[in-house]
C-alpha positions as a LaTeX table, in Angstrom:
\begin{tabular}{lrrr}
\hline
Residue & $x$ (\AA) & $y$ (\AA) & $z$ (\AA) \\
\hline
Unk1 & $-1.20$ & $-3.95$ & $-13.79$ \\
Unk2 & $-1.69$ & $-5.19$ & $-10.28$ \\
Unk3 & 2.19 & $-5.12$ & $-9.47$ \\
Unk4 & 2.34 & $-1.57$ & $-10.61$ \\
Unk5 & $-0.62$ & $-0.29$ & $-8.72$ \\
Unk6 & 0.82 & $-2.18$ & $-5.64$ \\
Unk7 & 4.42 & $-0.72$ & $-6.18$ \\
Unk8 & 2.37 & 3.05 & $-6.25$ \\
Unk9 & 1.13 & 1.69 & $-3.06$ \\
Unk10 & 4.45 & 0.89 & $-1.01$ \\
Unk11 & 5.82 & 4.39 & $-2.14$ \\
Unk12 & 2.40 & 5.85 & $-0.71$ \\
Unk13 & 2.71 & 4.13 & 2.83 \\
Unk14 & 6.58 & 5.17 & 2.55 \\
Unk15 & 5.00 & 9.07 & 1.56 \\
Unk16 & 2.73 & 8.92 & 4.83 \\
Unk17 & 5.23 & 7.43 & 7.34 \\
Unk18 & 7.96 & 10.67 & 6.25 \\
Unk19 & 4.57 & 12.60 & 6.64 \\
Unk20 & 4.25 & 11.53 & 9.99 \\
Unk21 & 7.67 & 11.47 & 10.80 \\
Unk22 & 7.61 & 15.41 & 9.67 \\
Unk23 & 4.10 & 16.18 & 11.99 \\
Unk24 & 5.70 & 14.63 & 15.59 \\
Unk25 & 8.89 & 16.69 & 14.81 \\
Unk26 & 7.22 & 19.84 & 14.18 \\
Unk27 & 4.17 & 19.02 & 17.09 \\
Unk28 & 1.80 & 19.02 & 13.95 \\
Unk29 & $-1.27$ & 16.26 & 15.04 \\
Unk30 & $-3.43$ & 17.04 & 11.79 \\
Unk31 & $-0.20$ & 16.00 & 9.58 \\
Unk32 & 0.43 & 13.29 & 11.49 \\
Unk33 & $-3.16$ & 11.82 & 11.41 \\
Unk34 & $-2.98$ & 12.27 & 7.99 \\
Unk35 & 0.36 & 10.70 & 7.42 \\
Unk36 & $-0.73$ & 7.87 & 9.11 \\
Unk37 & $-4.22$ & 7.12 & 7.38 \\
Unk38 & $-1.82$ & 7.36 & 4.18 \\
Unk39 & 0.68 & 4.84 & 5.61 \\
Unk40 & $-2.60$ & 2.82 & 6.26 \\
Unk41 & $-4.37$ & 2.72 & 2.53 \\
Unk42 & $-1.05$ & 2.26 & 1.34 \\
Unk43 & $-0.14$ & $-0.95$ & 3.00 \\
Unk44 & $-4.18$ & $-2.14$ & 2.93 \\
Unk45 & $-3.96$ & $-1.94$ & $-1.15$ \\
Unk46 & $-0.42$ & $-3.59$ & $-1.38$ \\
Unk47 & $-1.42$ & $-6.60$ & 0.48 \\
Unk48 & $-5.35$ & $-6.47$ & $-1.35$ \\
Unk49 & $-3.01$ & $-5.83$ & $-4.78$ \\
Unk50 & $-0.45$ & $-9.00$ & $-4.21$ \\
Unk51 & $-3.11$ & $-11.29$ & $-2.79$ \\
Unk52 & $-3.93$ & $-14.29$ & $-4.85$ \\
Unk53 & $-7.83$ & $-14.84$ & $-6.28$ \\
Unk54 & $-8.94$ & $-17.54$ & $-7.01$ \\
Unk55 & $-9.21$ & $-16.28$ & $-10.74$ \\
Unk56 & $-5.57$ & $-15.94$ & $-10.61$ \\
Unk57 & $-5.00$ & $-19.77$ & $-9.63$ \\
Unk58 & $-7.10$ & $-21.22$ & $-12.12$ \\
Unk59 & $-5.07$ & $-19.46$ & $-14.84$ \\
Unk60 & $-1.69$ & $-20.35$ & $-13.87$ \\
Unk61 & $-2.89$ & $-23.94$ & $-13.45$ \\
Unk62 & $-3.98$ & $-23.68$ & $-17.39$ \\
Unk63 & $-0.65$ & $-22.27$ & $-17.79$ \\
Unk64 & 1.01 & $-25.36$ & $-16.97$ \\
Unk65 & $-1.36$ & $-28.27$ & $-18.53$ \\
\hline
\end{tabular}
């Protein structure tokens, strides 16, 4: 579940960097503000979403015993 919601995110930051892209060709500040808050949370939840816990660890390690 976590991979998915982290792919979801890398497609979002890529969504808010065209965004932004889009506002400093067309002199828009208000899309390009919000293009790059979007780039932002995107990248923020992919690296929170493939970040090891500590739950995570102790479950491979009874994986491999």
């Amino acid at each position: 579940m976590r991979i998915v919601v982290a792919a979801v995110a890398i497609f979002t930051a890529l969504f808010g960097v065209g965004i932004s892209i889009r506002g400093l060709l067309y002199y828009e500040n208000d899309i390009v503000l919000y293009g790059v808050v979007a780039a932002g949370v995107g990248i923020a939840v992919f690296v929170l979403m493939l970040t090891f816990h500590p739950k995570d660890i102790e479950q491979h390690q009874h994986r491999e015993s």
